[in-house]
Every structure is written in C-alpha cells, then in structure tokens.
BAKOL-693381 format. One record per residue (C-alpha): x, y, z; residue in three letters. Coordinates in nm, 4 decimals. Layout:
<pts>
- X_Y_Z_ALA;
...
</pts>
This chain:
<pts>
- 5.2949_-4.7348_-1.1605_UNK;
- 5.1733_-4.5408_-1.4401_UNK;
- 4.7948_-4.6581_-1.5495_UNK;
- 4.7834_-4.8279_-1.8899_UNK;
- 4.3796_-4.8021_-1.9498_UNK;
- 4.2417_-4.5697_-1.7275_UNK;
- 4.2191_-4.1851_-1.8214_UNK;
- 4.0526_-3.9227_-1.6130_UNK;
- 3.8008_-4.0500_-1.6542_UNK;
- 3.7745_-4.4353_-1.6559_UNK;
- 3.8606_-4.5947_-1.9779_UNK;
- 3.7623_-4.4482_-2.2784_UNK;
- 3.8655_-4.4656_-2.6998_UNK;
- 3.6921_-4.5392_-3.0371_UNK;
- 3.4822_-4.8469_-3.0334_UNK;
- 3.6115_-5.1229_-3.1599_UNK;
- 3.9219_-5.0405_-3.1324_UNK;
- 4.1644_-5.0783_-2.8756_UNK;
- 4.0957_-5.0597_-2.5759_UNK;
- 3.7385_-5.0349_-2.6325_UNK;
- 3.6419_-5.3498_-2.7574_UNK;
- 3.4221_-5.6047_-2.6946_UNK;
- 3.6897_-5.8634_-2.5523_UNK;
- 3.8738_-5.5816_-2.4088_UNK;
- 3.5293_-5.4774_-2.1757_UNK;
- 3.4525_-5.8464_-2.1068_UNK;
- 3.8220_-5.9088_-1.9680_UNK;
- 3.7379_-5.5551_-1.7287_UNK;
- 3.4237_-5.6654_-1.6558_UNK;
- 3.6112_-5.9695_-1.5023_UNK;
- 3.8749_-5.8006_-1.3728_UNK;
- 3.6639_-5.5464_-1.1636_UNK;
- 3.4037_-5.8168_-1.0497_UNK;
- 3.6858_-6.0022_-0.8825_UNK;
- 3.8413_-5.7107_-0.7357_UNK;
- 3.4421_-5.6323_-0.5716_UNK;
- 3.3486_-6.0434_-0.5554_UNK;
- 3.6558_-6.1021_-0.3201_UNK;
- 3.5045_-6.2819_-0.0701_UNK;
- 3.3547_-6.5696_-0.2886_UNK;
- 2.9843_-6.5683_-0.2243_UNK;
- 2.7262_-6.5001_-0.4397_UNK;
- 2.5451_-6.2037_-0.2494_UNK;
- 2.7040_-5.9095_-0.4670_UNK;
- 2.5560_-5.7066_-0.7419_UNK;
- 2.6542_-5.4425_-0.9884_UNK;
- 2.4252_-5.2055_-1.2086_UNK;
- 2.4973_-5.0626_-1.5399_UNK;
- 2.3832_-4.8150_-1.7005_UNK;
- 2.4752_-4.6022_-2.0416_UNK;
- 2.4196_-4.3574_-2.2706_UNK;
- 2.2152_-4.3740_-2.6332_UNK;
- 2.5613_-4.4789_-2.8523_UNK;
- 2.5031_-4.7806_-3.0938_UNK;
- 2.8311_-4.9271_-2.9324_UNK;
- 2.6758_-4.9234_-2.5924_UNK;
- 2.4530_-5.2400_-2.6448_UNK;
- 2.7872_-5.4268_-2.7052_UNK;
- 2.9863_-5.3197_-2.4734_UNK;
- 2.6715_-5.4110_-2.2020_UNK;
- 2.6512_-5.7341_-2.3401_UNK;
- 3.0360_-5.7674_-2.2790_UNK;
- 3.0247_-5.6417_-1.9445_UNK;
- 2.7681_-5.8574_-1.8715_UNK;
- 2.9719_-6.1645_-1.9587_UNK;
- 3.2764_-6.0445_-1.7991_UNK;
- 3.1006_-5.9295_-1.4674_UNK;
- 2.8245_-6.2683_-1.4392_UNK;
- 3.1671_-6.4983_-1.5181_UNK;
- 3.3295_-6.4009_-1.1590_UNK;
- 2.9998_-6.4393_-0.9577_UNK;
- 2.8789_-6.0806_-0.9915_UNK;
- 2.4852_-6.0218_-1.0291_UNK;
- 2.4135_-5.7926_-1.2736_UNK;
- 2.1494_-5.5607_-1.2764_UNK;
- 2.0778_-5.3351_-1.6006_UNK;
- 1.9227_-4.9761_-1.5999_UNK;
- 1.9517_-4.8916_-1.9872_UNK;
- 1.9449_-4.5204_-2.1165_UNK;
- 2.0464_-4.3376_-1.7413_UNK;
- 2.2146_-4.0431_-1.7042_UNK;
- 2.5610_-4.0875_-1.4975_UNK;
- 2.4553_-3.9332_-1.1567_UNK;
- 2.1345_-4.1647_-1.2048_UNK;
- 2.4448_-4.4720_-1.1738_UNK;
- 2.6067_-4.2842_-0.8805_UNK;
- 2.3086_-4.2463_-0.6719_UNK;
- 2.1447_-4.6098_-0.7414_UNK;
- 2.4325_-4.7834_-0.7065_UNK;
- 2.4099_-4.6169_-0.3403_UNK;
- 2.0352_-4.6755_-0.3179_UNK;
- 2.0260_-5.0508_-0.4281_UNK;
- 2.2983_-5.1690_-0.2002_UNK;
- 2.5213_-5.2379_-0.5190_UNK;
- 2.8896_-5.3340_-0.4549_UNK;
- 2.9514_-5.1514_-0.7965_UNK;
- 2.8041_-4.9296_-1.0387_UNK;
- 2.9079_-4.9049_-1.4294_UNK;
- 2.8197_-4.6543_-1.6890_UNK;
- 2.9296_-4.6802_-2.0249_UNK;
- 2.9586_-4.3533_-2.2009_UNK;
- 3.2042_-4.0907_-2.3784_UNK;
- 3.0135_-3.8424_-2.2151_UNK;
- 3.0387_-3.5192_-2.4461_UNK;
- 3.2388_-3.7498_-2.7274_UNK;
- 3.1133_-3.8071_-3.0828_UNK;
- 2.9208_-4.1383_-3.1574_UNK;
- 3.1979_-4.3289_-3.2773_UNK;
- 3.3728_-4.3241_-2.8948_UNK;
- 3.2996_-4.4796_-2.6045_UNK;
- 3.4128_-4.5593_-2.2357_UNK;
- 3.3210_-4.7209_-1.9041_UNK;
- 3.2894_-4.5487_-1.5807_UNK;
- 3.3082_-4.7052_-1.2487_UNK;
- 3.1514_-4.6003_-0.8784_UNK;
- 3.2092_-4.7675_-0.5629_UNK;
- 2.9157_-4.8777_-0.3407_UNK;
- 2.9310_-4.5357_-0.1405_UNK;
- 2.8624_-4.3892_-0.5335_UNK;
- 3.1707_-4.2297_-0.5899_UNK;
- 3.3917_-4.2861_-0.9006_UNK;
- 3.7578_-4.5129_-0.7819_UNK;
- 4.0200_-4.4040_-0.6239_UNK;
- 4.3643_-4.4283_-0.8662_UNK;
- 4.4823_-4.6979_-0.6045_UNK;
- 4.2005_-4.9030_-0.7005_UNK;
- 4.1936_-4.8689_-1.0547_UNK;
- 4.5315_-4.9497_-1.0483_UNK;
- 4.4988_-5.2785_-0.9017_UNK;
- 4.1830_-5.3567_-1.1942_UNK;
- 4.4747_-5.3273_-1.4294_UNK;
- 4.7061_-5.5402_-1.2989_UNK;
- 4.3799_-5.7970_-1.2815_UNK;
- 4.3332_-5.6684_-1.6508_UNK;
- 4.6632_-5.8101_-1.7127_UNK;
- 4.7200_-6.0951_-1.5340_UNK;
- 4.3595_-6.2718_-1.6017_UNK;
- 4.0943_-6.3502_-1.3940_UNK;
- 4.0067_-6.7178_-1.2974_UNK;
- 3.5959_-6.7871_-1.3881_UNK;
- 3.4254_-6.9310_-1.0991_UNK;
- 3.2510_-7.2795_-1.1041_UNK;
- 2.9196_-7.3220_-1.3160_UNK;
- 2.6490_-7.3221_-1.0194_UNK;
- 2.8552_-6.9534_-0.9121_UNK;
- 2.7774_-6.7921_-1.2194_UNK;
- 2.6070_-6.4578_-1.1644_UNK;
- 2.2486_-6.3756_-1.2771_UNK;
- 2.1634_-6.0242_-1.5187_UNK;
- 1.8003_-5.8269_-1.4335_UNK;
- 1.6432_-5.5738_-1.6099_UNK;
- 1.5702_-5.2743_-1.3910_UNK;
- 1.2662_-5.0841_-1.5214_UNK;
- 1.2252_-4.8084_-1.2690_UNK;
- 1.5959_-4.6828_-1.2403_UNK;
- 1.5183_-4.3272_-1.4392_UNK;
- 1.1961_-4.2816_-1.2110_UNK;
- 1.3770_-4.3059_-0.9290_UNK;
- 1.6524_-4.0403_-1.0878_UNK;
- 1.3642_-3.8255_-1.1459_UNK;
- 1.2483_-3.8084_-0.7907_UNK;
- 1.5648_-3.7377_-0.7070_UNK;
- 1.6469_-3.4819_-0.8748_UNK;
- 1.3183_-3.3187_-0.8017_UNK;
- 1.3784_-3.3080_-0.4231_UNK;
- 1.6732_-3.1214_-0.5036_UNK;
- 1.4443_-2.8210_-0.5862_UNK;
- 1.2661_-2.6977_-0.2431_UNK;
- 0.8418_-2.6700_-0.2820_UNK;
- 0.8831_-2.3438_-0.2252_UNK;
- 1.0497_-2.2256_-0.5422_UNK;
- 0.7747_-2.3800_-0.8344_UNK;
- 0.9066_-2.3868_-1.1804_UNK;
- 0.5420_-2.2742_-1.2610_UNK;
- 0.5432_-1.9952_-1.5706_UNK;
- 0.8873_-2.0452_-1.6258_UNK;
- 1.0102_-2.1489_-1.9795_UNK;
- 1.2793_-2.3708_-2.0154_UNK;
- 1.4892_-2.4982_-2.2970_UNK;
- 1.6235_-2.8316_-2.2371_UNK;
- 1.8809_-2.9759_-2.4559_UNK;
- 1.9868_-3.3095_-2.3751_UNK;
- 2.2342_-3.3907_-2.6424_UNK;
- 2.0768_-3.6838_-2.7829_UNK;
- 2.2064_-3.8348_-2.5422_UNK;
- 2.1160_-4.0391_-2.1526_UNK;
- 1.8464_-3.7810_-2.0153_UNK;
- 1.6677_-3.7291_-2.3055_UNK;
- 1.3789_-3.8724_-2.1245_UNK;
- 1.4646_-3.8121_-1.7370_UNK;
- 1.4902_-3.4331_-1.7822_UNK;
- 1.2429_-3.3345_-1.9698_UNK;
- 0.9975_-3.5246_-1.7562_UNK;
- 1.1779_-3.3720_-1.4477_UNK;
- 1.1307_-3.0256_-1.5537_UNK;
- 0.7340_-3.1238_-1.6844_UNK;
- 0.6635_-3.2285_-1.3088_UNK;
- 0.7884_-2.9754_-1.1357_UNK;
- 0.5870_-2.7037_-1.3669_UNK;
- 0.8154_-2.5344_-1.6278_UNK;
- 0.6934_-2.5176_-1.9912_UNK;
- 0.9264_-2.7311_-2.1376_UNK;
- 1.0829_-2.6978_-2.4725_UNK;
- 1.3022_-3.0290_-2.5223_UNK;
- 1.6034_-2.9692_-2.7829_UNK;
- 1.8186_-3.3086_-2.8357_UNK;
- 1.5728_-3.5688_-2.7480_UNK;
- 1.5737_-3.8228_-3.0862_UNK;
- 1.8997_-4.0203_-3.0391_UNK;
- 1.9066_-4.2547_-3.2820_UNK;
- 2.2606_-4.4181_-3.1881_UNK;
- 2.4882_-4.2028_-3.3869_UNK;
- 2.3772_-3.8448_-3.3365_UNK;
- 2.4691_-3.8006_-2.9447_UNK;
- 2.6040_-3.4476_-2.9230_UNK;
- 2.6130_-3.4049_-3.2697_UNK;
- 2.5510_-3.0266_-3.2905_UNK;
- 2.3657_-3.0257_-2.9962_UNK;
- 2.4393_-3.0208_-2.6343_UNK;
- 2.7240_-2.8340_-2.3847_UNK;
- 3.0224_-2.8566_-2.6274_UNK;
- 2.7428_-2.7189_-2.9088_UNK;
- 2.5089_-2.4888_-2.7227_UNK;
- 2.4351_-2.3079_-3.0856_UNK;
- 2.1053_-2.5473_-3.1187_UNK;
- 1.9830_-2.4685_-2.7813_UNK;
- 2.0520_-2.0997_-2.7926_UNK;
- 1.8863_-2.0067_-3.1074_UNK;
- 1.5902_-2.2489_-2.9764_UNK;
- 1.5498_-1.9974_-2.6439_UNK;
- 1.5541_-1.6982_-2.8688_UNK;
- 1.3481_-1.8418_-3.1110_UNK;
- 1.0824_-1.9296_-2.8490_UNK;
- 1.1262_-1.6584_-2.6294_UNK;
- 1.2171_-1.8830_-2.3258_UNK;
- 1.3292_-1.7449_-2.0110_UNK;
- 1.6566_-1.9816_-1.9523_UNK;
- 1.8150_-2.2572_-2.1642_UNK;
- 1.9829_-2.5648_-1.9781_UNK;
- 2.2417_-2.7687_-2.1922_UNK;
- 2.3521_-3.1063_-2.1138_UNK;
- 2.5850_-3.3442_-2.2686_UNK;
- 2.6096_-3.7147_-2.3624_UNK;
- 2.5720_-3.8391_-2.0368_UNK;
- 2.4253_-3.5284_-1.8699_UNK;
- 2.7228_-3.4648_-1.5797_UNK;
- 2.7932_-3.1455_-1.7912_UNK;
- 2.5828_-2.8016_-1.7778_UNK;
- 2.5878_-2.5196_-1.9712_UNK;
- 2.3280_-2.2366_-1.9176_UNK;
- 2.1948_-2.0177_-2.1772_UNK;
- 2.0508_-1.6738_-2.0739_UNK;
- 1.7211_-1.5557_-2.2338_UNK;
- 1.9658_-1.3629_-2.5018_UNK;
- 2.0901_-1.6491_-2.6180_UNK;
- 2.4145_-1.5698_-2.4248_UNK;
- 2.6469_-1.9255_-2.3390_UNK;
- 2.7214_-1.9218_-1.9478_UNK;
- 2.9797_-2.1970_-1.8603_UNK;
- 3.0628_-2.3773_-1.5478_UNK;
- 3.3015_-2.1346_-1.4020_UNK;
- 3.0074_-1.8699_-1.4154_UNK;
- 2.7421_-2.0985_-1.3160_UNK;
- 3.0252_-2.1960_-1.0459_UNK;
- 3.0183_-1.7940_-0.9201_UNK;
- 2.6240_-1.8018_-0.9121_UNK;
- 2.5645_-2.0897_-0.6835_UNK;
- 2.8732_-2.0520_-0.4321_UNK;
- 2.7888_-1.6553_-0.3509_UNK;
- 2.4202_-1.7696_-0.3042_UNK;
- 2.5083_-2.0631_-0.0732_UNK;
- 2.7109_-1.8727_0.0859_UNK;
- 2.4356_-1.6133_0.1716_UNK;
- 2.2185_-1.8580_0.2987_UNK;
- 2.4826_-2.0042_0.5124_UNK;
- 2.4656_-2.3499_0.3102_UNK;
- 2.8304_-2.3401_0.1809_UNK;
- 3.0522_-2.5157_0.3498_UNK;
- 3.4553_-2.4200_0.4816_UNK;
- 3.3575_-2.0913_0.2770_UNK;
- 3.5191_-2.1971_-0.0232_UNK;
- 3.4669_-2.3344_-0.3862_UNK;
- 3.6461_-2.6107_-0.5431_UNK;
- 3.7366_-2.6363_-0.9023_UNK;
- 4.0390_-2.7232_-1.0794_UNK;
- 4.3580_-2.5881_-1.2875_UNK;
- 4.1534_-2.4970_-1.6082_UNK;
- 3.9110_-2.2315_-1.4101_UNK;
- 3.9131_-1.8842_-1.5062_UNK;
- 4.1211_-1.6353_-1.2595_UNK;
- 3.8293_-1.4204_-1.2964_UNK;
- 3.5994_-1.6686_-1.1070_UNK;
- 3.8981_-1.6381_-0.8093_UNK;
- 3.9101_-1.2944_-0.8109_UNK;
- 3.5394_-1.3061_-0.7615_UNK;
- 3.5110_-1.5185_-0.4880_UNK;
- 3.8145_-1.3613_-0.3408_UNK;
- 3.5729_-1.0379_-0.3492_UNK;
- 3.3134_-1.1979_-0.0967_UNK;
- 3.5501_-1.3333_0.1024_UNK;
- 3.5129_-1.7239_-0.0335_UNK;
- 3.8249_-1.9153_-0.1617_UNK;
- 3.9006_-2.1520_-0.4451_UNK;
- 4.0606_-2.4648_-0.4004_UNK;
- 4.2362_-2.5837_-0.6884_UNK;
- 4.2460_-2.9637_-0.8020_UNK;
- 4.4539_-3.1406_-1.1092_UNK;
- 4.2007_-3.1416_-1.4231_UNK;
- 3.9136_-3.3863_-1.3772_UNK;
- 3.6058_-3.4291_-1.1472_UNK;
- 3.6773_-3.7185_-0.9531_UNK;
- 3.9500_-3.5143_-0.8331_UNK;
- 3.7256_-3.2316_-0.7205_UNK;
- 3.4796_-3.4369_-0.6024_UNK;
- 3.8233_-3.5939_-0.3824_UNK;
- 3.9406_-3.2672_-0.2720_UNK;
- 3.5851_-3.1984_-0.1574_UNK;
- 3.5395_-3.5004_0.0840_UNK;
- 3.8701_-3.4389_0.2110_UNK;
- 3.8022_-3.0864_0.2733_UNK;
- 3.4525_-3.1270_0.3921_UNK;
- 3.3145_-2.8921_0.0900_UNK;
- 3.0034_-2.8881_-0.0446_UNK;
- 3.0065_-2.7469_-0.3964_UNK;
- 3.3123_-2.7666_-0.6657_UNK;
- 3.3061_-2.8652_-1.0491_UNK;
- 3.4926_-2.8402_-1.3567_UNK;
- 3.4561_-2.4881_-1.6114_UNK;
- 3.3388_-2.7281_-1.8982_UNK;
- 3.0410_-2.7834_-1.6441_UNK;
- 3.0671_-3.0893_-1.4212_UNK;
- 2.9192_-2.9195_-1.1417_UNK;
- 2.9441_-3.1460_-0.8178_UNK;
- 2.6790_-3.0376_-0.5170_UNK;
- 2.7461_-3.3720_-0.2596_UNK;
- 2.4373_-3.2441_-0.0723_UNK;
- 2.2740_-3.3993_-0.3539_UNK;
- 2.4856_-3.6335_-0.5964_UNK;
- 2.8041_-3.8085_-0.6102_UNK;
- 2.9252_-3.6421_-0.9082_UNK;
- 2.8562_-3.3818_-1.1638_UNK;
- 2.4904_-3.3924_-1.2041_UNK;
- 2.4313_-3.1324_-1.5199_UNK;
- 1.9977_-3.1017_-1.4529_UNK;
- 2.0726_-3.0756_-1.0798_UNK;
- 2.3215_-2.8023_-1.1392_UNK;
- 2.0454_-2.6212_-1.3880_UNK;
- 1.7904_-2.6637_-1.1566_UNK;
- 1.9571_-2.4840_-0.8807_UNK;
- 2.0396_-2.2119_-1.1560_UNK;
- 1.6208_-2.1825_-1.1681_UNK;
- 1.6171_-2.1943_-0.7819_UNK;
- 1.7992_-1.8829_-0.7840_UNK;
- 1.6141_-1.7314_-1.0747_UNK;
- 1.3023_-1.8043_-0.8661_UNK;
- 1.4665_-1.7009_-0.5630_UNK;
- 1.5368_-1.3973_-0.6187_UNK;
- 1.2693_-1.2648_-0.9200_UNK;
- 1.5675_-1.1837_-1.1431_UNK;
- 1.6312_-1.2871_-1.5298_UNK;
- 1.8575_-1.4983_-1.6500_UNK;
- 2.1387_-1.2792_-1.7978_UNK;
- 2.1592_-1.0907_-1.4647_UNK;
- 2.2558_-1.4242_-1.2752_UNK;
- 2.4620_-1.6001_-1.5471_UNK;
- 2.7172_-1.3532_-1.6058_UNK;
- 2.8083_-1.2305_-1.2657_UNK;
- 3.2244_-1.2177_-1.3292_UNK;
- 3.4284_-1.0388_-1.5895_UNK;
- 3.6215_-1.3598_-1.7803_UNK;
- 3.9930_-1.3001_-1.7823_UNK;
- 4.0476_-1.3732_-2.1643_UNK;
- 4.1643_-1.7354_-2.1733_UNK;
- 4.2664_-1.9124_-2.4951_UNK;
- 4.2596_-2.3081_-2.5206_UNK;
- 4.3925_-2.5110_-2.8278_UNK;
- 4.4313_-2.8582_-2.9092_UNK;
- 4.6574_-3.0711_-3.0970_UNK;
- 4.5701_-3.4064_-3.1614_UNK;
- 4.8699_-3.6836_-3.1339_UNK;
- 4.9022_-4.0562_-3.2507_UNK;
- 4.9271_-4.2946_-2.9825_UNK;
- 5.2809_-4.3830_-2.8401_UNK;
- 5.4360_-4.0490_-2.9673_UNK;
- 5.5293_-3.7971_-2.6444_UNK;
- 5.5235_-3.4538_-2.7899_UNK;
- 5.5834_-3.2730_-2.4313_UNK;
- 5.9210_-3.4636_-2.4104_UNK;
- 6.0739_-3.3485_-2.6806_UNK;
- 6.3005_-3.0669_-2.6775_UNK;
- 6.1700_-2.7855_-2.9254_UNK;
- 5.8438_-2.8540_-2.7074_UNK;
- 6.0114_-2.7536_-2.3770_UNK;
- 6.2225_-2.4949_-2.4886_UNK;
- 5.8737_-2.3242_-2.6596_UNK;
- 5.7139_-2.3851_-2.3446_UNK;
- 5.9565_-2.1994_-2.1199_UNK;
- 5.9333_-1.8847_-2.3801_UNK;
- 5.5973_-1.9034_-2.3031_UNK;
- 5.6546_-1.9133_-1.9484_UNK;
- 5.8686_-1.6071_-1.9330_UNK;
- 5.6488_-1.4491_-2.1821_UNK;
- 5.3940_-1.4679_-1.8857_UNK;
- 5.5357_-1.4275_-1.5762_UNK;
- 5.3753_-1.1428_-1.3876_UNK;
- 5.1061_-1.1182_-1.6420_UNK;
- 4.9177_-1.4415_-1.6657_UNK;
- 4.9589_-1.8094_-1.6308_UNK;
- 4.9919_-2.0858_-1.8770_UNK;
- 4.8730_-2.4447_-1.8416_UNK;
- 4.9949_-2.7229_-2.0732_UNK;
- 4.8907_-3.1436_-2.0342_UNK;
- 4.7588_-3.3915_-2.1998_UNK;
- 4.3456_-3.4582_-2.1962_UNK;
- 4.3046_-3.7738_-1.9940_UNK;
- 3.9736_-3.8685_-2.2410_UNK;
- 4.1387_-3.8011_-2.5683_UNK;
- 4.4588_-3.8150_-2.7302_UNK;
- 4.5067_-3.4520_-2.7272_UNK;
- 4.7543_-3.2127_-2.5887_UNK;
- 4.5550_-2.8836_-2.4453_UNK;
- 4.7248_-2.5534_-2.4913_UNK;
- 4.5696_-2.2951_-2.2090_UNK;
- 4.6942_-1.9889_-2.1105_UNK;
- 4.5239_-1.6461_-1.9461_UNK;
- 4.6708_-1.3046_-2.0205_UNK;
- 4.4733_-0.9786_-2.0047_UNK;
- 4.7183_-0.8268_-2.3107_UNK;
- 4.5278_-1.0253_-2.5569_UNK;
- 4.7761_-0.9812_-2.8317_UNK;
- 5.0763_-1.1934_-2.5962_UNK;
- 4.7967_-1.4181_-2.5287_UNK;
- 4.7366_-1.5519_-2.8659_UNK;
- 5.1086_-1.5092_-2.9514_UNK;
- 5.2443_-1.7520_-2.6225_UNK;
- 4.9727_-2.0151_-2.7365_UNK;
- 5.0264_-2.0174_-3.0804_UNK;
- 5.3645_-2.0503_-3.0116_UNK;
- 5.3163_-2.3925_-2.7989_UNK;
- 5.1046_-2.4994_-3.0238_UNK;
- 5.3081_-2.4783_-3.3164_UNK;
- 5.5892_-2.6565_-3.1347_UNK;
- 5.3610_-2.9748_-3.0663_UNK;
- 5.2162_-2.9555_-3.3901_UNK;
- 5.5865_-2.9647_-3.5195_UNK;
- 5.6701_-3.3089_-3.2957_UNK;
- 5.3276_-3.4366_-3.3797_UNK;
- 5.3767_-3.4130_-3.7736_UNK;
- 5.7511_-3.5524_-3.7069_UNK;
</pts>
C-alpha cells in the first residue's frame, strides 16, 4: 500500500492547503488517538509540541479537537524543539507525542510529526494503518469520555537539563564563545539558555520569531547570518540550527560551513577512540558524501547506508545496535542521548571535542576531503510523475553510463516537498555538472509538459 499523507517525514505541505488544514489535522488527530486509545479507557495521554509558525496555533487547536474527541488527554508544551517531544513523551509516560513543524521549511509550510511512547518517530506499518483510519473515519466516544487538554509549563526546562547532561562536568564551556543561531525557530529559548548554563559566552543569532520569519535567512539551510556573526565577533565556533532544531550545521571560527557528513567524521573517529562507538561503524544514508566512507574506511570504521530520511537511520541503528548515525543536511542521531536528531546535542558534542582535545574549530570541522557532489532540484505539480516518463529514464541511464567506474548518481523524489533531487558525485568535475544538468533538464522538460 503506497502512503497517501505521510512523507519522510510525517505529513507535511502549505498551510491551509491540502493536506495541511485545519479539518484535515483534526480528522488525524482522531485517527491517531484511536489507533493509541484502543483499549477504551480514559488513562492515555499525548503531548504536543511545535515550532514558532503562525499556522502552528491552528493546527494545535485542531489536534486538540481531533485527539480530546477519541478519549485522548492532551497535554501541551508550546515552542519545544523536536528531540524536547521525543524525550518527554518518554519521560511523562505519554502513549504519543506530536510536534507540528516543517522543520527547515519557509513560514508558509507546515507538518505534524509523530513518536511512539518509547520516543521514536512510527514505524511505516503504523502510519499506514493512521491512514486507512484517516480514511475511513473515526467514531467520537460518548460525552463523559471526552479527553481533557493541560498546559505544560516546564517541558523546555526539562529539555534543557537534558541536554546539559549530555556534556560531561569535566569539559566546561567556560571562555568559549559560541554563536548560536536558532533559526527563528523552536529553541530560540532552550539553547541559548543551555549554552548560558553550562558557561559559554553566548552570542544568540535567530532568536525573534515573530511567526513568519522561521529560517528566513537564518539557520542550517542559511548559515550566511551565523557565519558572518562568528567572524564579526571573533567567536571561537558557530552552531546552526533549523526550524525545529533536529538539524546542525557547524561554523568554524573562519566562518567556514561544516555539514553533517563532516560533523558525522568528527564524532564517530572520537567515539571510536574512546571505545564509546558501538559495532565500529557509522550510519548515515544514500545522500552522504563518499569522502566521509573513505574516511572511516581509513580507521577501520564502516558506514551503513539507509534510504534518505532519519527515522530510517535512527531504524537501521536499533536494529544494528549502533550508537551514532544522521543525515549530511545534519540530523545527527546519538541514541545514548535522544531519540532522534537532536541539532544542540550534536553541537555540543562538537565543543566536547574542541574542549577535549585544546584544538580550534577549523582543525576538527574539516577532517575529510569532500568528493565534489552536485545536488539540484526541480520542483513538480502534484499528481504529475516526471521519473516515469520516458525522456526521464532514457536521460537517466546516460547518466548512469556516463558514471560508471567514476562516480555514482542518485535520483528520487524529497519525501517533505514536491521536488525531484538530482545528486550525483564525480571527481572529473566537468562530467559532474554535465550528467546532472542533463537529468535535470529532462525533468524540467516533463515538469513544464
């Protein structure tokens, strides 16, 4: 059964228009509160949480409704980032945990995230089964079973300690100064404060969301802000979060962008050294550079690759028994600690090895030569299927052969966007741009009709 709502990562469009609208989050609401009220009492309890977009109080209203109307008590965490939902859906005994966020989106979007009560993200069995429920209706329990909504007040506190014991006493932030940029988005308050506490000088970049300006030039997907803000105040390090702070970028005291494929390199070889990384091996999916394999490969670690998308990493990782994997654009999962990508946890180990080992930042961030990697979009109206048509797949195999022996290309469609993503590694530069641009004219061709 192919999934009808669900992307990659939960459901996810413009707001207010289909699927993400009001009614549409109300009926889901329902949906997954009977698939997690199944047993008819009243003893179950779900907490939401989201990021700064206008759109969010709406679609927490609606979820509300939806969740309250098939028994479910409701407990609301406002502003959180999306590890904070993870881990206190966990903590408070919650049969569910929601966030609603785009993550790294523009304002306009939004989506809805779901976590089991072990504080994982669902399984595609089980969000297939809160379709068919999305479909098929969901019968309202009697009056006296409606559910009850609380406000919690200390969820971000309890984030914040959290993350903090991540960071060993030992290694004190004291001295060091840090550029945080959090994207105007769900820890503009949690890491800043997190970072005060544990003793860095704290220079907060992204922290006035006003509704409509999360990750507007700010944040991982625009680390300009950030980096001229490190040169500009002579920080030591620059950590760069987005919308819903499950994404890292790192910024070296140059200014220099580090993504999650070289932040990746920096934690696995030091794990490894210290005999906390475990099956000896790193997993990350598709999209990761070669050059991050050939580095591990170097120190005698492995890569295990996953399809595109961190619940599938974070899958492969509890299957495997592994400890550390993540995406390149950032999500950086560490299950010692989190659930799921957890972007200030991620930087904070970055600082624990700064710390560590008394060196700067642009001698840990950059510890792999890249192979050059190109990655293109084309945007496509919804209900067209550019990859089926036949100029497409006859462009694709040139590229193919183009390739083989000298790189590898990767071709799908995002699972947040309606996008087709064009990726292909090559060290000949020249047949690199020339295999992509060749996809990518095909699709745009089909697209344009």
């Amino acid at each position: 059964m192919v999934r009808k709502f669900f992307g990659t990562d939960g459901v996810r469009g413009t707001a207010n228009q289909h699927p993400m609208t009001a009614e549409m989050a109300l009926r889901i609401g329902a949906a997954v509160g009977r698939y997690f009220r199944n047993d008819g009492t009243n003893q179950h309890r779900v907490v939401i949480g989201k990021d700064t977009r206008l759109s969010g109080y709406m679609f927490e209203n609606a979820l509300t409704a939806g969740l309250t109307s098939t028994g479910m008590n409701v407990l609301l965490l406002g502003p959180v980032p999306t590890p904070a939902v993870g881990l206190l859906t966990n903590s408070m005994r919650a049969d569910l945990g929601v966030m609603i966020s785009a993550s790294h989106n523009p304002a306009e979007d939004n989506g809805i995230k779901f976590f089991g009560p072990d504080g994982f993200k669902l399984s595609d069995e089980a969000e297939l089964e809160i379709e068919r429920l999305i479909e098929e209706g969901v019968e309202p329990v009697h009056a006296q079973n409606i559910g009850r909504a609380k406000r919690i007040d200390d969820g971000r506190f309890r984030y914040i300690e959290r993350v903090k014991s991540s960071l060993p006493r030992a290694l004190p932030l004291t001295g060091i100064k840090v550029v945080i940029d959090c994207a105007n988005g769900a820890a503009y308050r949690a890491a800043p404060e997190a970072l005060w506490e544990l003793g860095a000088d704290v220079i907060p970049v992204g922290t006035s969301p006003n509704g409509l300006n999360i990750n507007k030039n700010c944040g991982s997907t625009k680390p300009q802000t950030a980096s001229e803000a490190v040169v500009a105040h002579g920080a030591d390090v620059g950590i760069c979060l987005d919308g819903d702070a499950d994404r890292v970028m790192i910024i070296d005291e140059t200014g220099k962008v580090a993504d999650g494929d070289q932040i990746m390199a920096v934690l696995a070889s030091r794990w490894a050294a210290e005999g906390r990384l475990k099956g000896e091996a790193l997993v990350a999916t598709v999209m990761s550079n070669l050059g991050l394999e050939r580095y591990l490969e170097g120190r005698g670690l492995r890569l295990e690759r996953t399809a595109v998308g961190d619940r599938y990493v974070v899958e492969a990782m509890r299957k495997g028994g592994y400890n550390l994997g993540g995406e390149q654009s950032g999500h950086i999962v560490m299950t010692d600690y989190a659930t799921t990508g957890d972007g200030l946890m991620a930087g904070l180990q970055f600082l624990a090895a700064m710390v560590g080992t008394g060196q700067k930042a642009s001698e840990l961030a950059h510890v792999f030569e890249a192979v050059p990697q190109m990655l293109k979009n084309v945007r496509y109206q919804v209900g067209q299927a550019p990859l089926e048509m036949d100029a497409v797949k006859s462009a694709i195999a040139d590229a193919e052969a183009a390739l083989t022996g000298k790189g590898r290309l990767l071709i799908r469609k995002s699972g947040t966007e309606p996008l087709i993503r064009v990726m292909a590694e090559c060290e000949d530069s020249v047949l690199l741009e020339q295999t992509v641009d060749g996809v990518v004219d095909a699709v745009s061709a089909a697209v344009a009709g």
